[in-house]
C-alpha positions as CSV (number, residue, x, y, z in Angstrom):
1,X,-23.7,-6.8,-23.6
2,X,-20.2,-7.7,-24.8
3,X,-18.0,-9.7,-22.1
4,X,-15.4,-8.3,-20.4
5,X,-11.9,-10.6,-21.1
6,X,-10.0,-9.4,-17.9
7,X,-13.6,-9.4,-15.4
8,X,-15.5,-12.4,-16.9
9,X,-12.8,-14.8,-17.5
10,X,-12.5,-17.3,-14.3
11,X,-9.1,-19.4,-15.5
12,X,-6.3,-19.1,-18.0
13,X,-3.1,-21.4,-18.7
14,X,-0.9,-18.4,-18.8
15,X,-1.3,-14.8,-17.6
16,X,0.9,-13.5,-20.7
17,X,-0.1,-15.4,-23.6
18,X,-3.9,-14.8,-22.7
19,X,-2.7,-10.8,-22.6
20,X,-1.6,-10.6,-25.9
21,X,-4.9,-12.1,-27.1
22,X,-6.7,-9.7,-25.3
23,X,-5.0,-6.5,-25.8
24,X,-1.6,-5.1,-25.5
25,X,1.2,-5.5,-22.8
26,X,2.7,-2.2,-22.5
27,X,4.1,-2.9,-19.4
28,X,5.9,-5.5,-17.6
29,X,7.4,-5.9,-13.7
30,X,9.1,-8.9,-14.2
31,X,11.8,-9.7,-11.0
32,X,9.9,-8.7,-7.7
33,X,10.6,-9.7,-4.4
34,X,7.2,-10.7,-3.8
35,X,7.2,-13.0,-6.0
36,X,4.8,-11.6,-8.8
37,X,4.9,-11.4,-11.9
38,X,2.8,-8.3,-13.6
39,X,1.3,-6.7,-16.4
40,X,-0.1,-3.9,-17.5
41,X,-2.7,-4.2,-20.1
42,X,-4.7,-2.1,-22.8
43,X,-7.9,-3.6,-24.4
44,X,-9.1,-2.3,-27.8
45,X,-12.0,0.3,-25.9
46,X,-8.5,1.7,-24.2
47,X,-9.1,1.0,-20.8
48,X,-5.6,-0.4,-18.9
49,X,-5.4,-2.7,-16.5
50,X,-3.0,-4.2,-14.4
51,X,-2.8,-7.9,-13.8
52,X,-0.7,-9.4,-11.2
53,X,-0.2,-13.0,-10.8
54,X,1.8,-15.2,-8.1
55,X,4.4,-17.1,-9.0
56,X,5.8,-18.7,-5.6
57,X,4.0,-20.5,-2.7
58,X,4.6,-17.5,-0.6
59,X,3.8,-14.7,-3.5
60,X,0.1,-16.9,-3.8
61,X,-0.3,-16.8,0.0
62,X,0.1,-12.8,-0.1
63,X,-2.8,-12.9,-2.9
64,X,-4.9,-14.9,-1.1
65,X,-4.2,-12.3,1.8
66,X,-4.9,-9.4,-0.4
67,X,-8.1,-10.4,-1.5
68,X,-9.6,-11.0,1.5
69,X,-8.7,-7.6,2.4
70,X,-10.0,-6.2,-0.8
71,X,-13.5,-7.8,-0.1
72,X,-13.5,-6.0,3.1
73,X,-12.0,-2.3,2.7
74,X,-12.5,-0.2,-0.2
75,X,-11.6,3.7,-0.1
76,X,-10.9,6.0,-2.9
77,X,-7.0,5.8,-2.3
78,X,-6.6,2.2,-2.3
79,X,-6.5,0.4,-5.7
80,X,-8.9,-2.3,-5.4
81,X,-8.5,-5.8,-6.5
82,X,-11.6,-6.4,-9.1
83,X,-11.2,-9.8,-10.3
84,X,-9.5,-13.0,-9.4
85,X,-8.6,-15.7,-12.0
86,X,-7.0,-19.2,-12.1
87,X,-3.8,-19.2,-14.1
88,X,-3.1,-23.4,-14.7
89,X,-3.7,-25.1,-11.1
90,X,-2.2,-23.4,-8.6
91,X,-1.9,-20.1,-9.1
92,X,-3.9,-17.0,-8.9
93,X,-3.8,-13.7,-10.6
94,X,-5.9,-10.5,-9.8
95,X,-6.9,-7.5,-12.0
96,X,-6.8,-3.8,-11.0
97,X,-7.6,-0.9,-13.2
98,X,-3.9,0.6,-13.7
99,X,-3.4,3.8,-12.4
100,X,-0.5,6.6,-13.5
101,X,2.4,7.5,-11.2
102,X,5.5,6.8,-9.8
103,X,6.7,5.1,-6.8
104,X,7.9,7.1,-4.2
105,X,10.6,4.2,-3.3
106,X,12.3,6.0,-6.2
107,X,14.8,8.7,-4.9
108,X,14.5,10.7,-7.5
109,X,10.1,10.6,-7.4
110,X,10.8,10.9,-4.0
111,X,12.9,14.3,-4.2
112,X,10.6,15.4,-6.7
113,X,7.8,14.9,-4.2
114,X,9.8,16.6,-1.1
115,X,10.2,19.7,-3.8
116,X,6.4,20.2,-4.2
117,X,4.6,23.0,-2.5
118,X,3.7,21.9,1.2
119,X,-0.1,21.8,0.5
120,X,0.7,19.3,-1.7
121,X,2.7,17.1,0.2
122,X,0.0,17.3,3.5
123,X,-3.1,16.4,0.7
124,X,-0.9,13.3,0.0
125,X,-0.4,12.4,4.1
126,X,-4.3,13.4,4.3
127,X,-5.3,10.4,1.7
128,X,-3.3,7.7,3.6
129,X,-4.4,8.6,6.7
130,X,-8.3,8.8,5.5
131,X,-7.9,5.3,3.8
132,X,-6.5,4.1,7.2
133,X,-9.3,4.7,9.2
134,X,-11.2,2.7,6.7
135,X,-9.0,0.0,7.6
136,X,-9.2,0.3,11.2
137,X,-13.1,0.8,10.8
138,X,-12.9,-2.8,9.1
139,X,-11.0,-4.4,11.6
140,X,-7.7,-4.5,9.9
141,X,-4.0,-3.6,10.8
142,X,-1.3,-2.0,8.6
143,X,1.5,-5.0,7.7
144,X,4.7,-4.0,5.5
145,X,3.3,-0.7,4.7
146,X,6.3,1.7,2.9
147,X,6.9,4.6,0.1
148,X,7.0,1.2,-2.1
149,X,2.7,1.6,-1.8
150,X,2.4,4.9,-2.2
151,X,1.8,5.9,-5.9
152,X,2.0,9.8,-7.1
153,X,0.7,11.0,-9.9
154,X,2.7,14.3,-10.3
155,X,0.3,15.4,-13.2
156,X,-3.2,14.9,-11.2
157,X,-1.3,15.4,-7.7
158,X,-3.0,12.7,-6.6
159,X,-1.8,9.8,-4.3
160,X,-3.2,5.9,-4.4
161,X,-2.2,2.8,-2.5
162,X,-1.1,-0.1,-3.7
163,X,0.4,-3.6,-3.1
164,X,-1.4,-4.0,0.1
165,X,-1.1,-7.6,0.0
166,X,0.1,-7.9,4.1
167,X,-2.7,-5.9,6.0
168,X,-4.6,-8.7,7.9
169,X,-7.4,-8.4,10.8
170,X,-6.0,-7.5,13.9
171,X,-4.4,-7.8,16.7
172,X,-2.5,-11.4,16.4
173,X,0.6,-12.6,18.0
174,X,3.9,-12.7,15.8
175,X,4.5,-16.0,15.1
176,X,7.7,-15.5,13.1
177,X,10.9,-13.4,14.0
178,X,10.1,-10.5,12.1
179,X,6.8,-9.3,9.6
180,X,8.0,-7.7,6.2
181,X,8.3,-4.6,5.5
182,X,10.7,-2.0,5.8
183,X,13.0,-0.8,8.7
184,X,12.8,3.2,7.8
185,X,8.4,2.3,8.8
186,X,8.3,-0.4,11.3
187,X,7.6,-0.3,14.6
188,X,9.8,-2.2,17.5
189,X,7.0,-5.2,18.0
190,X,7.4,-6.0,14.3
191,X,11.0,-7.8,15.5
192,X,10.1,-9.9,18.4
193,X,8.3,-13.0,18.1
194,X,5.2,-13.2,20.2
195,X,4.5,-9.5,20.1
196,X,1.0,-8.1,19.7
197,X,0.7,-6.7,16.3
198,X,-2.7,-4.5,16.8
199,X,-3.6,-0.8,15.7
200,X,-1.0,1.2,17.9
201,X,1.5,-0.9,15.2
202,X,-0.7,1.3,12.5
203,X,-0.4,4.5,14.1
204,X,3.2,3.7,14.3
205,X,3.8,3.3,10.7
206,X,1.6,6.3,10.1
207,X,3.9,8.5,12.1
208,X,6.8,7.5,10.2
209,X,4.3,8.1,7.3
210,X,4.2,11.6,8.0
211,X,7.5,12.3,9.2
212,X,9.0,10.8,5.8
213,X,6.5,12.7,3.3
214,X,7.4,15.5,5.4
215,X,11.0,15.3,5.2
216,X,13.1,18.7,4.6
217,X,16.0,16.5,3.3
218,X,17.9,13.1,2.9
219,X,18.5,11.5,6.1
220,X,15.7,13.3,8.0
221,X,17.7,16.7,8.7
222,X,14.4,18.4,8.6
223,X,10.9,18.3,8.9
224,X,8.9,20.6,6.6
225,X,5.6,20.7,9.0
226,X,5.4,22.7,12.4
227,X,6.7,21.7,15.8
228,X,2.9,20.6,17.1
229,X,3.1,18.0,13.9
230,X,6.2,16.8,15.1
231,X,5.0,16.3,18.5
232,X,2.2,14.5,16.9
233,X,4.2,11.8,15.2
234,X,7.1,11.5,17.9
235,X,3.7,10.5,20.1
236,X,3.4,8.1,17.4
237,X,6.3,6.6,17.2
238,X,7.2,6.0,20.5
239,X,9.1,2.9,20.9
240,X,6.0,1.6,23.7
241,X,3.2,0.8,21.9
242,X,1.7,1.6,24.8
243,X,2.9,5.8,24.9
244,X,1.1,6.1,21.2
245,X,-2.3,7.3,20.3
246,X,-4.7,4.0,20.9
247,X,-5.7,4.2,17.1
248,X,-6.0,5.3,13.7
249,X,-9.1,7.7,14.6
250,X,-7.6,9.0,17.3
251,X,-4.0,9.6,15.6
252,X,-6.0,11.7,12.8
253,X,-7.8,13.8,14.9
254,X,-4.4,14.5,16.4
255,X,-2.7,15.3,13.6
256,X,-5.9,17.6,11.8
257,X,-5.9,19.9,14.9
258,X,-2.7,20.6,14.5
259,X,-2.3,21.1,10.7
């Protein structure tokens, strides 16, 4: 059985270099504000991969984060983190098979996405909330999650999740004066150090999920679902964690009655 160069090698001086021995870099995301540096790869049998390595103390601690949450949930939306490997000695860098799409940060793949037919849009919301409960069933909360992770291919209408690397168990106390992520998703304990971070932080950012996939137009001057689904996610994202649904499960039961 022939080794696999991406899943059987354990360290590497450089995450390029050993690329371009392996197969070719068709793709590069070079300036991140994570602080990772990535690839994506084809080997000669023409599988791709995508290879993402830490470059920063605080882009390796997000790794070292995402793998652990890797080892624990795996659902058919999220891209999963296959392979870890040594680059010199101090970083890391993981593999991940690469998957087509665009990133729904982008206004324009976002427009595009707002112009599909409605069915299309709610199987899209339906695969982020089904992963979630996988990640409330392991224990884990939602950190810094935004249209940044959500990958569409427009050609397989299919949506995957990616760049996970926050999500940690839950609840814990904010120790800093803010968690990443973005302001358009977060929910008001994600400012204020000392706040329990805990699922009813998921179920808000799922809320603003739906309300944004959902969105009629720029700036939210419409909502494209029904006035029960926007009573579900105004429930969701009430400013007191306590007024929200108590979790994931019980937010998705919400919102499938309704829809």
């Amino acid at each position: 059985m022939t080794a696999h160069p991406l899943l059987d090698v354990d360290e590497i001086p450089g995450t390029e270099p050993y690329l371009r021995t392996v197969g070719q870099v068709f793709r590069s995301f070079r300036e991140q504000d994570s602080g990772c540096l990535s690839h994506g790869v084809r080997l000669p049998d023409g599988t791709r991969w995508f290879v993402k390595e830490a470059t920063t103390d605080r882009a390796q601690r997000s790794l070292d984060r995402a793998w652990s949450f890797h080892r624990t949930v795996r659902h058919p939306a999220i891209v999963p983190q296959l392979h870890r490997i040594t680059v010199g000695d101090r970083r890391t860098a993981v593999v991940m098979p690469w998957r087509d799409g665009e990133i729904l940060y982008d206004r324009t793949a976002r427009a595009r996405f707002h112009a599909l037919p409605l069915a299309r849009a709610h199987h899209a919301l339906d695969r982020i909330l089904d992963a979630h409960l996988a990640v409330e069933a392991a224990g884990q909360v939602a950190v810094d999650l935004y249209d940044g992770a959500f990958l569409y291919d427009f050609a397989a209408h299919e949506l995957h999740l990616i760049d996970l690397d926050e999500y940690r168990p839950g609840p814990f106390a904010l120790t800093e004066d803010r968690l990443p992520g973005s302001t358009r998703f977060m929910a008001p304990e994600e400012w204020r150090r000392g706040a329990t971070i805990d699922l009813r932080t998921t179920v808000h950012v799922l809320g603003r999920t739906a309300r944004l996939l959902l969105d009629a137009g720029p700036g939210e001057g419409g909502f494209r679902g029904t006035a029960a689904q926007l009573a579900v996610v105004e429930r969701a994202t009430c400013a007191e964690p306590g007024e929200r649904f108590d979790g994931v499960r019980e937010l998705v039961e919400a919102w499938r009655a309704v829809s």
